[in-house]
DOBAMI-274333 format. One line per 10 residues: number of its first residue (from 1); their letters; for each residue x, y, z of C-alpha. Coordinates in steps of 0.001 Angstrom, whole numbers. Layout:
N
NUM	a	X Y Z ~ ...
***
This chain:
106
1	xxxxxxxxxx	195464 -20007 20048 ~ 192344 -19182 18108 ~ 189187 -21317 19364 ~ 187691 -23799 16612 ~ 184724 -22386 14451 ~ 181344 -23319 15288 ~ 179363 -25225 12852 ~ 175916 -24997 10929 ~ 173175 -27362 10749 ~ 174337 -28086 7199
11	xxxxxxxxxx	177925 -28579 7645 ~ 177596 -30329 10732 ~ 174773 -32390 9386 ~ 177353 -33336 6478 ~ 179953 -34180 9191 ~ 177418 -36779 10998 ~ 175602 -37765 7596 ~ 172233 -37232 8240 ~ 170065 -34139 7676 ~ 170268 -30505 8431
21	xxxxxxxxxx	166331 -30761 9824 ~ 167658 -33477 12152 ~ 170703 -31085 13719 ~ 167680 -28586 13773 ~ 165619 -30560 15790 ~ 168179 -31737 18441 ~ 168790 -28159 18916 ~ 165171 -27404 19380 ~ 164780 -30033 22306 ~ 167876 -29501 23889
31	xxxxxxxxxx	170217 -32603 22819 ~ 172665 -30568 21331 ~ 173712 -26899 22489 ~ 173426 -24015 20339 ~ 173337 -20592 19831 ~ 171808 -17667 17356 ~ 173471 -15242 15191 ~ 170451 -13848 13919 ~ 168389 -16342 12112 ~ 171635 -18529 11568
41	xxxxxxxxxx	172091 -21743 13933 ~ 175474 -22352 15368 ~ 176768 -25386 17422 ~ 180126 -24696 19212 ~ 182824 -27296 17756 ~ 183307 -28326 21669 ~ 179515 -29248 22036 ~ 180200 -31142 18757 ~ 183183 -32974 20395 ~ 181204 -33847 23474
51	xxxxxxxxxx	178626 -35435 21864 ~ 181042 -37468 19469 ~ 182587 -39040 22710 ~ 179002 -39795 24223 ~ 178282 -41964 21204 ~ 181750 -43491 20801 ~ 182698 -46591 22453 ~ 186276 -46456 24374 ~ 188875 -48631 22896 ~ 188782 -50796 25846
61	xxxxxxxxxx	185016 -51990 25692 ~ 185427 -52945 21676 ~ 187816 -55737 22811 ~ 186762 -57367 25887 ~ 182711 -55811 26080 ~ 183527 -54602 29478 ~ 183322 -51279 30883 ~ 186626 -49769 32006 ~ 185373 -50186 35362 ~ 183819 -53277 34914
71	xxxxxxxxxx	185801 -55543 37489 ~ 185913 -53109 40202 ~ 182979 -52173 42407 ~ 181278 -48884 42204 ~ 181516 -46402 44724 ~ 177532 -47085 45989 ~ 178303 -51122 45934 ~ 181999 -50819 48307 ~ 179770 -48353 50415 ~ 176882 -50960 50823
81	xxxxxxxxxx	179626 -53320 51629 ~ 180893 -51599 54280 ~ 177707 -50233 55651 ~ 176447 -54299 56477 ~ 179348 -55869 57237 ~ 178899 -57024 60947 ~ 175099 -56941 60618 ~ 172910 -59790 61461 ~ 170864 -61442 59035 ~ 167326 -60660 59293
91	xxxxxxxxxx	164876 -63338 60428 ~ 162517 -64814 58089 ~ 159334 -63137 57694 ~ 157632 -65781 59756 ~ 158734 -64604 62951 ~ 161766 -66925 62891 ~ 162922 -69796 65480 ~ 161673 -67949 68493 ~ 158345 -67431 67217 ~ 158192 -71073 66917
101	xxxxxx	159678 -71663 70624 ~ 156774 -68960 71614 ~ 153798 -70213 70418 ~ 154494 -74206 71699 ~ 155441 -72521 74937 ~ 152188 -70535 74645
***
């Protein structure tokens, strides 16, 4: 199995229609991986792939505008969840009933 070429500014600039500068400059700051043969620019045709999928919407989320996830909770929201289940409610910043009871009995 022989790996897919990797492509020039130029070639990949015709693939994405826009300009060769452009592909240069997203190398230059990092959006896009590269390497040097020389003085010649290559991007690797997986890099190319990887950033196609970051900029294509899934199937899913053209239909219904949701996120494939978008019904279920996230990891950080179940573990809130579970983490104040059980917990009292905090009083109100006013010191709450007692603080009333307190300062009539005072």
């Amino acid at each position: 199995m022989t790996a897919a070429r990797p492509y020039s500014p130029e070639t990949l600039a015709e693939r994405w229609d826009c300009s060769p500068e452009k592909i240069r400059l997203m190398c230059r700051h990092g959006q896009l991986a590269s390497f040097r043969l020389g003085k010649l620019i290559r991007i690797p045709a997986a890099e190319v792939e990887r950033v196609e999928c970051l900029n294509t919407p899934l199937p899913c989320t053209e239909a219904d505008g949701l996120s494939p996830s978008g019904m279920e909770m996230t990891a950080a929201e179940s573990r809130l969840v579970r983490q104040t289940v059980g917990l009292r409610k905090p009083s109100p910043a006013s010191g709450g009933p007692d603080a009333t009871q307190r300062l009539a009995n005072g």
